[in-house]
N, C-alpha and C positions, 0 to 999 in steps of 0.2 A: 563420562557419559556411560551411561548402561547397555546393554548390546543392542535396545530397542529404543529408540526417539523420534521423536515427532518435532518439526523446526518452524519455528514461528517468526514471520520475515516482517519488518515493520514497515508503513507508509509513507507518505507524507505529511511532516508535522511531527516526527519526531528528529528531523537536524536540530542541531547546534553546534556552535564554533568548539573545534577541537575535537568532534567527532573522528572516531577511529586513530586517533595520534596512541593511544595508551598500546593498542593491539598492533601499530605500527613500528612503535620504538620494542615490541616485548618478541613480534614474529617477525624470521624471515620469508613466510610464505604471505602474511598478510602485509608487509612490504613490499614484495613480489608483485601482488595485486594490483596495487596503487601505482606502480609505476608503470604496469604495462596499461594501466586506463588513463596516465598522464600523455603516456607514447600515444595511445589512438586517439584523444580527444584534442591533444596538442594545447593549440588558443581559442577553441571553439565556446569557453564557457567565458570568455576576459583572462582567465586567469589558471595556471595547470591546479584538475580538479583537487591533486594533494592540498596542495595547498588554502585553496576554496575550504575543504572541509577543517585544515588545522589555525590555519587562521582567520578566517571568512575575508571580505565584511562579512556580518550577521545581515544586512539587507540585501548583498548580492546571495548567499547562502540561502534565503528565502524566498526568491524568486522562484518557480515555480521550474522554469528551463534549467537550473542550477540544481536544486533541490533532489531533483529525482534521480538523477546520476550518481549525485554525492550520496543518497542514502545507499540507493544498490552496490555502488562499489563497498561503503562502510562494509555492507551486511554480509558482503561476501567474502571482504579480506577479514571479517572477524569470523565466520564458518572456517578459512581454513588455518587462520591460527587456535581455532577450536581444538581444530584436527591432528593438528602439528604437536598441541601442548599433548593432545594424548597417544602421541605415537601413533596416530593413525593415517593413512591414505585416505584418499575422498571415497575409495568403494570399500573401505573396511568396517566403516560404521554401519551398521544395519538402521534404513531408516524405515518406519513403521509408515510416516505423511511429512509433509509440508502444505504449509499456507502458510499465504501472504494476505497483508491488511492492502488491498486496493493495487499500489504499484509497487509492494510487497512479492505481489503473486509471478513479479518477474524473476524476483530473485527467489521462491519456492521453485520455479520451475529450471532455474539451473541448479540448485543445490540437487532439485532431482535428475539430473544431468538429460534433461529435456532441451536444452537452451544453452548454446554455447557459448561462453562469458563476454566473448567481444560482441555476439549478434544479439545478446541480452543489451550491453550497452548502447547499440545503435538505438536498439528500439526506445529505451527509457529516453535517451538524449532527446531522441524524434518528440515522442509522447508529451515530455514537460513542455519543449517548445511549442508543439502542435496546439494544447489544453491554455496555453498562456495566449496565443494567437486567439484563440478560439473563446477568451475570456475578453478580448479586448475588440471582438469583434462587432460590426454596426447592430447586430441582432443583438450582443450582450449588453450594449449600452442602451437600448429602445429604452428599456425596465429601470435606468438610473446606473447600470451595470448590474454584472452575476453578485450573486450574494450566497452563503450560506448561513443557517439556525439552527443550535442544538436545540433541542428539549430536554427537560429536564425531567423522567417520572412520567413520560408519557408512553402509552401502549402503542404498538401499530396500527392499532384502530382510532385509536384520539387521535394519530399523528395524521393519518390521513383524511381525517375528521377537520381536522384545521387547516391542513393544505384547500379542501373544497373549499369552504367557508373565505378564504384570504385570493384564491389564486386569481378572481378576476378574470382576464383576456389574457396573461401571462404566465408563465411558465413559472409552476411550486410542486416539488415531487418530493417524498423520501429521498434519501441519497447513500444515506451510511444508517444500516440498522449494529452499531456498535458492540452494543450490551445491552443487559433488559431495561429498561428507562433511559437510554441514550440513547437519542435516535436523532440525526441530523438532518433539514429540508435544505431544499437545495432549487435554486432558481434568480427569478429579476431581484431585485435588491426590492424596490419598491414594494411586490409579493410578499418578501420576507419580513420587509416592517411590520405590515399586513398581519401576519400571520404572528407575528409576536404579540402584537394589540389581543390578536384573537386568543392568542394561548394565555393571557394575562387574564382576560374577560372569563375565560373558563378554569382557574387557577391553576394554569400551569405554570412553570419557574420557563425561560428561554435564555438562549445570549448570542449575540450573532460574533460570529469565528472569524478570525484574521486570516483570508484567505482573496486569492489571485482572483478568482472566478468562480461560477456556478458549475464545481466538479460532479459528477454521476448525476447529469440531468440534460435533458436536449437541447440545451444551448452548449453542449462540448459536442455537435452531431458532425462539423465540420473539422473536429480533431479525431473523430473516430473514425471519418475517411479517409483523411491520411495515413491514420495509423494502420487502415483496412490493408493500402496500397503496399505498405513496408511489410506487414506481416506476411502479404501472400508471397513475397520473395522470402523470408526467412524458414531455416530447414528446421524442423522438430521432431525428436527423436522420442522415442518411448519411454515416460519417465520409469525410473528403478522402483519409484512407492508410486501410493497413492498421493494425488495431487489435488487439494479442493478448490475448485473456481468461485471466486465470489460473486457471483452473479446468479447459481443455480444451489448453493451452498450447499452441491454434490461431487463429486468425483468427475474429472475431468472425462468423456469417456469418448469414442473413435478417434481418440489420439491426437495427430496435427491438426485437422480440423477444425476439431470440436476447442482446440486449444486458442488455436485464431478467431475464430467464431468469437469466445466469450470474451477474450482480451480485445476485443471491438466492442462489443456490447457492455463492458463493462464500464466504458468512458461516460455511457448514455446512461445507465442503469442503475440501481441499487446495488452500495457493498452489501450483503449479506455475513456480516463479519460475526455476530452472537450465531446465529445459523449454523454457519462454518464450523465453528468451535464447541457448536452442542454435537453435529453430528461425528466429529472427531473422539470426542470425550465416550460417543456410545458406540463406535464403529472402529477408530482405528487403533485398537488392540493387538499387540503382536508379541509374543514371548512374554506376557504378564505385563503390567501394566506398563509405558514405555514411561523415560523422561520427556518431558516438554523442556526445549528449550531456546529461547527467545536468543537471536543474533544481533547485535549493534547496527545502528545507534537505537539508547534510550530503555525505556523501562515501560513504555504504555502500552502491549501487548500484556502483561504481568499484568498492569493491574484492571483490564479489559476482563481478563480472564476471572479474577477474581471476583469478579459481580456474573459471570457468568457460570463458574461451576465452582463454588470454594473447596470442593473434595481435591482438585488439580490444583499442583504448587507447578507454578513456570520460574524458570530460574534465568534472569535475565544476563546477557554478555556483554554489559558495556566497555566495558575494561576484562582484562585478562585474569 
């Protein structure tokens, strides 16, 4: 790593079985990790989460309640076999930002030593289960159930152009503005058919996503106040960098607050994830130009970025 980097945390949708087993058998700090989030989570997930991630099943592993824990511990036990492989401590590498893709942004906020690694893990635990609840609930079923729809090549303007046009009496919002022509609606399942017919009718390409529920849209309103309730007990320190909230796809700023604020609003709202990543690329500059580098599991922050600024190379950590 360079004296300056910038760490880019992945979301949901980038597990798979076997995730972090490579940086588990290579570090003893990113086995360290995994054992102390087996000790705190115990049988909370069916199964200790080591094992969830190296063996799955791949359909418990996908569950929504499972998912977001296994990625954040991934991400974290491979930042600190990062760390470890270059003789470094966690405050010796200079970091210029972090961002996270969605529930990413918890594990940005502890590598920015924001967020302390077990009360980052409650929250995620909380969060998956809260957004699964919150998928399953009599409001997400009105509409057929929650659904999500990429686009394919569509602007923010088209994208919002088809949301009107489909959404009816029920709930069709943006959800995830990815990258430039990737952009994901988010709502009743019903809607989203809707709204494929319609993107089809104006030749747009669509595909609807294999996903639990209607994540970043107002049918998760009843996981964001849950999440409200844990966040206000949880302590947050002042991160070391800068830290981009997906939601304002600016700098995180009055600190604890503002931090809790958006990680609520963020359940209901739009990732602004291309956003994020443009203002990084013109903003967070520190001792020349820094590395970008992606932390496990997976490779879909790399190739996000790639449609988003091709001048930036991310160097992705699945393995060590």
């Amino acid at each position: 790593m360079s004296p300056s980097t910038i760490v880019l945390c992945p979301g949901q949708g980038a597990q798979a079985v076997g995730m972090g087993k490579a940086w588990f058998d290579a570090s003893p700090e990113a086995r360290a990790v995994f054992a102390q989030a087996d000790k705190q989570l115990g049988n909370r997930l069916g199964l200790p989460l080591s094992q969830l991630c190296f063996e799955g099943p791949v359909d418990r592993l996908n569950q929504t309640d499972a998912s977001q824990p296994a990625i954040y511990v991934t991400s974290i036990a491979s930042w600190r076999g990062l760390l470890n492989r270059d003789s470094m401590g966690p405050r010796d590498q200079h970091l210029a930002a972090a961002a996270g893709l969605s529930l990413g942004e918890y594990t940005a906020l502890h590598i920015a030593d924001a967020l302390a690694f077990e009360d980052g893990l409650e929250l995620v635990t909380l969060r998956g289960r809260a957004m699964q609840d919150a998928a399953d609930s009599p409001q997400a079923r009105e509409g057929g159930g929650g659904a999500m729809l990429a686009l394919i090549g569509a602007t923010e303007a088209q994208a919002n152009d088809i949301c009107a046009k489909a959404r009816g009496d029920q709930v069709l919002v943006c959800a995830n503005f990815n990258a430039p022509g990737q952009i994901v609606l988010s709502g009743h399942r019903a809607a989203c058919e809707r709204a494929a017919q319609v993107a089809t009718d104006l030749g747009q390409r669509s595909a609807m996503l294999a996903v639990a529920g209607a994540f970043h849209s107002p049918l998760m309103a009843q996981a964001a106040a849950q999440l409200a309730d844990a966040l206000a007990k949880t302590k947050f320190s002042t991160p070391r960098c800068t830290v981009v909230a997906n939601v304002t796809a600016l700098p995180h700023v009055d600190l604890a607050e503002s931090i809790r604020q958006r990680l609520v609003e963020q359940l209901t709202s739009p990732v602004r994830w291309s956003q994020s990543c443009a203002w990084l690329a013109a903003n967070a500059v520190s001792a020349g130009q820094p590395d970008y580098i992606e932390v496990a599991p997976g490779k879909t922050l790399a190739g996000l970025y790639r449609r988003i600024d091709k001048n930036i190379k991310v160097t992705s950590n699945d393995a060590p």
